[in-house]
C-alpha positions in Angstrom: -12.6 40.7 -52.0 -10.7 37.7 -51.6 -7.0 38.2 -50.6 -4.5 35.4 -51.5 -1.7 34.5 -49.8 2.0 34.8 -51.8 4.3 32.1 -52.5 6.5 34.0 -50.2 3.8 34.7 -47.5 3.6 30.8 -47.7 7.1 30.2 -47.2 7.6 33.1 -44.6 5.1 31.4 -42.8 5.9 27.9 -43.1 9.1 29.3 -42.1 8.4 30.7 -39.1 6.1 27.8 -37.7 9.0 25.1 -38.1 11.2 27.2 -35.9 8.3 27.6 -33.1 8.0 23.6 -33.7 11.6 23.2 -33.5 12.0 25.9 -30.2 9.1 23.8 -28.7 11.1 20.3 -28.8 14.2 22.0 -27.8 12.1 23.4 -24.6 10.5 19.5 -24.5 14.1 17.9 -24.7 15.4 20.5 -21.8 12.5 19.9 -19.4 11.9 16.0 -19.7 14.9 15.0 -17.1 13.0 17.3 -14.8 9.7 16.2 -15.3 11.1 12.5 -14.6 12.9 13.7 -11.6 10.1 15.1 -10.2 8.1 12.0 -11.1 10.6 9.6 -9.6 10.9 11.8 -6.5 6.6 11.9 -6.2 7.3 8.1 -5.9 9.7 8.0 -3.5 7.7 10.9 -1.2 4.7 8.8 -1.4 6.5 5.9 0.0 7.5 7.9 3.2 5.9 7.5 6.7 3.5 10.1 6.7 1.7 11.4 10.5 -1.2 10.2 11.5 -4.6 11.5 9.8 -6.4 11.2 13.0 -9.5 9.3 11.1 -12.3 7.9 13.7 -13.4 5.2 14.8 -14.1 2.8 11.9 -18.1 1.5 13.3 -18.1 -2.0 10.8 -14.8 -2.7 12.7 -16.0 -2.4 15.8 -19.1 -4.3 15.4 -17.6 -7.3 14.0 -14.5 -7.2 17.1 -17.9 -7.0 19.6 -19.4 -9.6 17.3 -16.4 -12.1 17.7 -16.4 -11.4 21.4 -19.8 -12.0 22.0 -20.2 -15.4 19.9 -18.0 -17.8 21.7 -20.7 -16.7 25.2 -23.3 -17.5 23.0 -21.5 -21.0 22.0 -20.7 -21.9 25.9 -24.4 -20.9 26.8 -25.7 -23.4 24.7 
C-alpha cells in the first residue's frame, strides 16, 4: 500500500527544510570572519622562526663539499 504525501505534508516539509537552509547560511555568515581569521593567522604562524628540527647530516651535501675539496689537488697534481 502506497502512502501519498498531502499537499500540506508537502508544504510542511518544504517548509521546514527552507528554514534549516536558511539557519545553515545564518550559521555560514556567523563563522566565515573566523574561518578567515584563522586562515590569515595559519599564514602569519607559518612565517615565524620556528626551533631547529635537529635533521642529520645531509650525505649528497657532504660528498659534493669533499668532492669540491678534493678536485682542485687533483688539478695541481696534474
Amino acid at each position: 500500500m502506497k502512502e501519498e504525501m498531502d499537499v500540506r505534508e508537502a508544504l510542511e516539509m518544504m517548509n521546514r527544510c527552507k528554514h534549516e537552509i536558511q539557519n545553515l547560511r545564518a550559521t555560514i555568515a556567523a563563522l566565515e570572519p573566523k574561518a578567515d581569521a584563522y586562515d590569515k593567522l595559519a599564514i602569519v604562524l607559518g612565517l615565524l622562526p620556528r626551533p631547529s628540527v635537529g635533521m642529520g647530516e645531509d650525505l649528497v651535501w657532504i660528498l659534493d663539499k669533499r668532492m669540491r675539496e678534493l678536485q682542485p689537488k687533483q688539478e695541481d697534481a696534474a
